[in-house]
C-alpha positions in Angstrom: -34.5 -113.0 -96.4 -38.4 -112.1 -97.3 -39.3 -114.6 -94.6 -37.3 -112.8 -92.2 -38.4 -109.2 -93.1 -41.9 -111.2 -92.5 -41.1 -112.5 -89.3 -40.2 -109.3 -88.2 -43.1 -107.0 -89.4 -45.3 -109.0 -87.8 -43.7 -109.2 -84.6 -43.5 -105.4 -84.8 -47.0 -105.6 -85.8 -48.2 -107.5 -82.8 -46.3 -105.3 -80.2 -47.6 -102.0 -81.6 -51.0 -104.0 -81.1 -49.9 -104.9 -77.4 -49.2 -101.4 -76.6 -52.1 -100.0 -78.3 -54.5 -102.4 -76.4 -53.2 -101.4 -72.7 -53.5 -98.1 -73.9 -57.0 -98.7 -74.6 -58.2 -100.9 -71.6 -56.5 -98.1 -69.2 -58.6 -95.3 -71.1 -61.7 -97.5 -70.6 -61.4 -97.5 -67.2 -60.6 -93.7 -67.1 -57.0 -93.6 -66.4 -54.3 -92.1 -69.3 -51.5 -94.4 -70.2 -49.2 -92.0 -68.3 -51.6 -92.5 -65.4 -51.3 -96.1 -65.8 -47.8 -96.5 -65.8 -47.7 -94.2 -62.3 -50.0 -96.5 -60.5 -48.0 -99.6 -61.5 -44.9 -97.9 -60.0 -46.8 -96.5 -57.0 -48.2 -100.1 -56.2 -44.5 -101.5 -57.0 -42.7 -99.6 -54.5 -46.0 -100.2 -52.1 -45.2 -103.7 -52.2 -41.9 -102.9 -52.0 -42.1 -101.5 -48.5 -44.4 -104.3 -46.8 -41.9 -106.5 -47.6 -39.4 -104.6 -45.9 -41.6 -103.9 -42.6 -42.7 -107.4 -42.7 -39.2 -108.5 -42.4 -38.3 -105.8 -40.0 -40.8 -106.3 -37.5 -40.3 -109.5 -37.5 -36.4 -109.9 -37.1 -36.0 -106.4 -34.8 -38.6 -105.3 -33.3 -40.4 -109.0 -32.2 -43.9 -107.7 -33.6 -45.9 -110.6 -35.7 -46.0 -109.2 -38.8 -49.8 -109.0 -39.7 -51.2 -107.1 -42.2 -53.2 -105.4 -40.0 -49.6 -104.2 -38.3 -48.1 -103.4 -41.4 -50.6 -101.5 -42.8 -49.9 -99.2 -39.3 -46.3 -98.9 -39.8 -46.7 -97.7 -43.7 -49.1 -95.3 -42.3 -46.4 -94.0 -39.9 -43.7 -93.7 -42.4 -45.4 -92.2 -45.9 -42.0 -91.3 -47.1 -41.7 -95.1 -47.9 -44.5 -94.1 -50.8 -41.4 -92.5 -52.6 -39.1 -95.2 -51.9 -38.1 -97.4 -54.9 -35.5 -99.4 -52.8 -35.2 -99.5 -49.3 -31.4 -99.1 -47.8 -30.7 -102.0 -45.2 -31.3 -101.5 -41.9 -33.6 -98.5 -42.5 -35.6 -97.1 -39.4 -39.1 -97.3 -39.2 -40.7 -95.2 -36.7 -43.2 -97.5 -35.2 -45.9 -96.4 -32.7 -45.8 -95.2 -29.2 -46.1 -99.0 -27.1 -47.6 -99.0 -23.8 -45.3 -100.0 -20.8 -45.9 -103.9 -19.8 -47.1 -103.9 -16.0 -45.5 -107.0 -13.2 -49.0 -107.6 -13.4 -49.5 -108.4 -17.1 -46.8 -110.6 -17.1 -47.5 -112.6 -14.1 -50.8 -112.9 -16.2 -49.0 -114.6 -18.7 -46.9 -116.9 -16.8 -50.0 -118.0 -14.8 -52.0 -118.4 -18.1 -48.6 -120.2 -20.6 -48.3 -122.7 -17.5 -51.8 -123.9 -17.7 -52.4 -123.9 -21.3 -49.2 -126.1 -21.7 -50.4 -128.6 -19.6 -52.0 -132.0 -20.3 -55.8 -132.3 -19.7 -57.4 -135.4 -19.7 -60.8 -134.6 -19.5 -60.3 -132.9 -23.0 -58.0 -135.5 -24.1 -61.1 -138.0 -23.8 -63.5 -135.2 -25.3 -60.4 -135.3 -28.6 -60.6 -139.3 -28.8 -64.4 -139.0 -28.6 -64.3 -136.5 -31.8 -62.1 -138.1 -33.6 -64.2 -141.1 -33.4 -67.4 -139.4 -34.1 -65.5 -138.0 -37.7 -64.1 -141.6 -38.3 -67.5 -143.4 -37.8 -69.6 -140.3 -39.8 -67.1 -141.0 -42.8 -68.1 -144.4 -44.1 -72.3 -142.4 -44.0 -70.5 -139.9 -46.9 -70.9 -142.4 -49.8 -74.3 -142.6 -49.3 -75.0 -138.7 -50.1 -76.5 -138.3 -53.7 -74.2 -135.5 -54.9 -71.2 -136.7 -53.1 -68.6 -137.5 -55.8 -65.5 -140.0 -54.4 -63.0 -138.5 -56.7 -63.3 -134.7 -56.6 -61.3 -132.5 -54.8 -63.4 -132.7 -51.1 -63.8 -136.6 -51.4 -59.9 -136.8 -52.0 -59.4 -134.2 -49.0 -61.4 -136.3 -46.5 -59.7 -139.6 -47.3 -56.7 -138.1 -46.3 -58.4 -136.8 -42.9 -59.8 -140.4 -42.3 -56.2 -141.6 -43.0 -54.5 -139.4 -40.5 -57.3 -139.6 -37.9 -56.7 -143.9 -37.9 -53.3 -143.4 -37.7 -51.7 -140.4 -36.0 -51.5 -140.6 -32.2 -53.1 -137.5 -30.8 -52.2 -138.1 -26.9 -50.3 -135.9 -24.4 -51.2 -132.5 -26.5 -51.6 -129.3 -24.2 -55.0 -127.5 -23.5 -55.2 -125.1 -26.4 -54.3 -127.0 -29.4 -56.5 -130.0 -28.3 -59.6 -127.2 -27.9 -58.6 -126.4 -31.4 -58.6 -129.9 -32.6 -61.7 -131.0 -30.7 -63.9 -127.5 -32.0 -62.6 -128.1 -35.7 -63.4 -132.0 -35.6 -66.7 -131.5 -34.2 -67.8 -128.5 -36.7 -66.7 -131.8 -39.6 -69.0 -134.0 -37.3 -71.9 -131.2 -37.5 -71.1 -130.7 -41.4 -71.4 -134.9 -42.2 -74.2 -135.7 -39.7 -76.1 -132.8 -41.3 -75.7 -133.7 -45.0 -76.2 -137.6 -43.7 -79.6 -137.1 -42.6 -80.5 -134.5 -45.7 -78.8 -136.9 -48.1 -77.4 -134.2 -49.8 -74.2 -131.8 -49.3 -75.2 -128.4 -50.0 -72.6 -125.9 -51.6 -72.0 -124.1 -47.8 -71.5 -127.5 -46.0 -68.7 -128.5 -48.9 -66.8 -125.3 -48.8 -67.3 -125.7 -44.8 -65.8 -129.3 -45.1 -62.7 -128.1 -46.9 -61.9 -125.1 -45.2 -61.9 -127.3 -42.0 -59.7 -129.8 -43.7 -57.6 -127.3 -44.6 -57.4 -126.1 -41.2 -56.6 -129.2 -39.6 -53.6 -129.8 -42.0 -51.9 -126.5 -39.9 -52.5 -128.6 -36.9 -52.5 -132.5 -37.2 -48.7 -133.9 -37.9 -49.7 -135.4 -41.2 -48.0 -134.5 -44.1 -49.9 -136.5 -46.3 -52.5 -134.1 -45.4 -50.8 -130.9 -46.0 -49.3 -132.0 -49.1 -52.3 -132.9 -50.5 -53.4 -129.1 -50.1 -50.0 -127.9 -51.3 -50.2 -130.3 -54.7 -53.9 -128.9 -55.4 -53.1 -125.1 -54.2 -55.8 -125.0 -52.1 -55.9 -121.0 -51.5 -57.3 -121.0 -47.8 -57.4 -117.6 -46.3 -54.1 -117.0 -45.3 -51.7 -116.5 -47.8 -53.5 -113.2 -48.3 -51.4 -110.6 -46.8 -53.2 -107.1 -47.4 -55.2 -106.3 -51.1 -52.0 -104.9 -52.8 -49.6 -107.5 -51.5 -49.1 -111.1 -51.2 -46.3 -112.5 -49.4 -46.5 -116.2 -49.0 -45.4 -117.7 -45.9 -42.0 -120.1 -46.5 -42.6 -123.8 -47.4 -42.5 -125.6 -44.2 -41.3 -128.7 -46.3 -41.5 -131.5 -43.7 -44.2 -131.1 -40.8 -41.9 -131.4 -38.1 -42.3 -127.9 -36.8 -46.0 -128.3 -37.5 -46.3 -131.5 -35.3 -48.1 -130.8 -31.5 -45.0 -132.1 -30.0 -41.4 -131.1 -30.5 -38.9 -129.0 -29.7 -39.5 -125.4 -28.3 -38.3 -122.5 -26.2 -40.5 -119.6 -24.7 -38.7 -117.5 -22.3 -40.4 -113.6 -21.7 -38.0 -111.4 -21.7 -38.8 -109.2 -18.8 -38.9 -112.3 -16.2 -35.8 -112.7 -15.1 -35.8 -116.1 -14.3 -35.9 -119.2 -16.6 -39.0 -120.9 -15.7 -39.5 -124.6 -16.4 -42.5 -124.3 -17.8 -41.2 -123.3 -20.9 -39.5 -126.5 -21.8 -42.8 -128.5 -21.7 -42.2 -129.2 -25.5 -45.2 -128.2 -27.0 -45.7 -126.4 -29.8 -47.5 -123.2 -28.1 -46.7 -119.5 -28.5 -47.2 -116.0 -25.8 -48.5 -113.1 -27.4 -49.0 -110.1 -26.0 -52.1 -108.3 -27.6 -52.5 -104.8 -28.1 -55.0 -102.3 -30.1 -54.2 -98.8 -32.3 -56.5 -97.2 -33.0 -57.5 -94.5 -35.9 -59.4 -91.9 -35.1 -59.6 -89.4 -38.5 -55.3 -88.5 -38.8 -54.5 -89.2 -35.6 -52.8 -92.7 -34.1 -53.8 -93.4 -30.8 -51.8 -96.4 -29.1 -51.8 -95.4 -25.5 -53.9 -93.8 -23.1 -57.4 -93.9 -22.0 -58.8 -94.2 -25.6 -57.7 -97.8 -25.7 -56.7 -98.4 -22.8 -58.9 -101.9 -21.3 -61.1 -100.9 -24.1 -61.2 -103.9 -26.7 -62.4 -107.2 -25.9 -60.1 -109.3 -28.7 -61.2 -113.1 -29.5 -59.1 -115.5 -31.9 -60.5 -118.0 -34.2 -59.9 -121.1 -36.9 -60.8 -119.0 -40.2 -62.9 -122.2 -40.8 -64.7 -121.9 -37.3 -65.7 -118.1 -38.0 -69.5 -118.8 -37.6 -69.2 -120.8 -34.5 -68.6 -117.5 -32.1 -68.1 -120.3 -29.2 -65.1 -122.4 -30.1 -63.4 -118.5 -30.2 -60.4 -118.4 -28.0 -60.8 -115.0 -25.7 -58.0 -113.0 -24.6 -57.2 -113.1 -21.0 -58.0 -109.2 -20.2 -59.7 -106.1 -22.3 -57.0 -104.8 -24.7 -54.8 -102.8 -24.5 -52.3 -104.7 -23.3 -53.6 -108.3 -23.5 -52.1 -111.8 -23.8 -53.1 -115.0 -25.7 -51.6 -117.9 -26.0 -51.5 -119.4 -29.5 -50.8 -122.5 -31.6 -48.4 -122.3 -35.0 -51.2 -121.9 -37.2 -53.1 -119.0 -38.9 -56.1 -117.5 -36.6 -58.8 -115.0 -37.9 -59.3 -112.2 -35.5 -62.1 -110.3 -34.1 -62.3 -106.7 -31.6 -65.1 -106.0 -29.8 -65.4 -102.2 -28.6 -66.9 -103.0 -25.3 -67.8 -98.9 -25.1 -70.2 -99.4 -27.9 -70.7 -102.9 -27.6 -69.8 -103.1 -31.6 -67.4 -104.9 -33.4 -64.4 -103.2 -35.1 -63.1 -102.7 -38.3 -59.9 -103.9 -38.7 -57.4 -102.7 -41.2 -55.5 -104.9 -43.2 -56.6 -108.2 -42.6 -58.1 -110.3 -39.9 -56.2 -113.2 -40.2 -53.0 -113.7 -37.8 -50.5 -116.3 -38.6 -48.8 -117.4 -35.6 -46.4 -119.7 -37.8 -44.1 -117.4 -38.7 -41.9 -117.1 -35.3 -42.2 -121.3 -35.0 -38.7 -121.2 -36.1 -37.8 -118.5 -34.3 -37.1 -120.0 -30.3 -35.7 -117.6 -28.3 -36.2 -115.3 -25.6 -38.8 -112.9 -27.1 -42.7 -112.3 -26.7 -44.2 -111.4 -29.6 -46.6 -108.8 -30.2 -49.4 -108.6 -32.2 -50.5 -105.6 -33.2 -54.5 -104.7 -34.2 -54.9 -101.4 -36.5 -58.8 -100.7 -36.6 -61.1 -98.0 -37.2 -62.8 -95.5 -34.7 
């Protein structure tokens, strides 16, 4: 019985403690326990509400559901602030969208049709890069601080793997410019550190983010499971600084591979065209900018209108301004089309000829609709500063 009363008066003991210590650490940083508490709840129902415009966007209103678009629609509705739960099938009030023009989406059609199509000049300029990375490997073990069994050495065995083994043949133009501007930037990286004989701290974190990268887009799931067993964080599961939401477990890589099964109809043609059962893993987006100019929310009109030049890029490849992929006109409305894999973004105000800040985050991940076939364009929407 005296152990028990024991037992007990110190777990009483160590809970007053546990109290007493947040109570402490919140006064230290200037907030009152009361105050504490508040913000926990304030950030709770926060998260609360991206999750339910994430989902919305995404299964009603065919929006990509960026963070950079949610933090737009939160904006629009700031009674969601007060919101512990959210009743299903809420209304958001989402912002005024610009009418698509005949001319926009002939654009498109024009632009889906050629990016979907094989080209062999850059099918030889992917067999020639893959080489390059294959032959640059073995020069690796020669590099004084390179260290076979750590964590980048472990990553680039399984890249050498895939590369002698996957066949990379018959992909469309956009995903084999991805693959041939993220094997080169490894080529740069290795024959760099070769010749130095040393791999400085940049060039490894370089290396791994490209792996990384690669393992979105090669159909090797030794690769990505490599990077799901070590939890490599990336850039992308990152949904805003409040919020993380972390995109489903694909599990097997079929919907990651460059070929398989996938439909891509736009909604406003109203013909099916054949195009869009070339089998290739390839997305339409339609692009468009809001902007925020002090507490207004300006979406249409001359202010944005053809104003932003909007480029998309492998978040490894963020340096290298000229493997950027360029949208087809000056936002807004613009198109792109895009792979199943997570882009960074940038926006270029061509008025002031300076870059944008863009709320939220600039990283895009396309992957999210790659189950979703149907006969929807997506939108993805860019929140920035004036």
């Amino acid at each position: 019985m005296n152990l028990i009363r024991s037992v007990c008066g110190l777990l009483s003991f160590l809970m007053l403690m546990h109290c007493t210590v947040n109570r402490q650490s919140t006064e230290n940083i200037g907030l009152s326990y009361g105050d504490y508490v508040q913000d926990m709840q304030r950030k709770a129902r926060m998260a609360t509400a991206k999750k339910y415009i994430y989902s919305d966007l995404l299964k009603n209103h065919d929006i990509l559901p960026t963070a950079s678009a949610i933090e737009l629609i939160y904006l629009l509705n700031p009674q969601l602030a007060q919101m512990p739960t959210i009743p299903e099938n809420y209304k958001l009030i989402l912002p005024q969208r610009p009418s698509v023009t005949d001319s926009l989406k002939n654009s498109m059609l024009r632009a889906f049709e050629y990016d979907s199509e094989y080209d062999p000049e850059r099918q030889r300029a992917l067999d020639s890069s893959g080489r390059s990375c294959i032959i640059l490997f073995s020069g690796l073990h020669h590099i004084s601080n390179w260290a076979p069994g750590d964590t980048l050495a472990l990553a680039m065995n399984q890249l050498y793997a895939a590369l002698r083994e996957l066949d990379l043949t018959g992909i469309n133009r956009v995903q084999c410019t991805q693959l041939i501007n993220l094997l080169s930037g490894c080529s740069n990286i290795m024959s760099r550190s070769i010749n130095n004989a040393r791999l400085t701290d940049a060039d490894r974190f370089g290396l791994m983010d490209i792996c990384y990268d690669l393992s979105f887009l090669l159909p090797s799931n030794a690769l990505r499971d490599f990077f799901r067993k070590f939890k490599y964080p990336g850039r992308q599961y990152t949904l805003s600084n409040e919020v993380v939401i972390v995109p489903q477990d694909a599990g097997n890589l079929e919907h990651y591979a460059l070929r398989g099964p996938m439909v891509n109809n736009f909604d406003a043609i109203p013909f099916h065209h054949p195009v869009f059962s070339n089998g290739n893993k390839l997305r339409s987006f339609r692009v468009s900018v809001q902007l925020r100019k002090g507490n207004k929310i300006i979406s249409d009109g001359p202010e944005v209108t053809g104003r932003y030049k909007v480029s998309f890029f492998a978040p490894a490849l963020e340096a290298y301004t000229a493997s950027h992929l360029q949208c087809d006109a000056l936002a807004t409305y613009s198109s792109i089309n895009l792979s199943a894999v997570t882009y960074g973004t940038k926006v270029l105000d061509v008025r002031t000829n300076k870059e944008c800040i863009i709320i939220g985050s600039v990283f895009v991940d396309a992957s999210v609709i790659v189950h979703k076939p149907g006969t929807a364009i997506y939108e993805i929407q860019i929140f920035v500063n004036e």
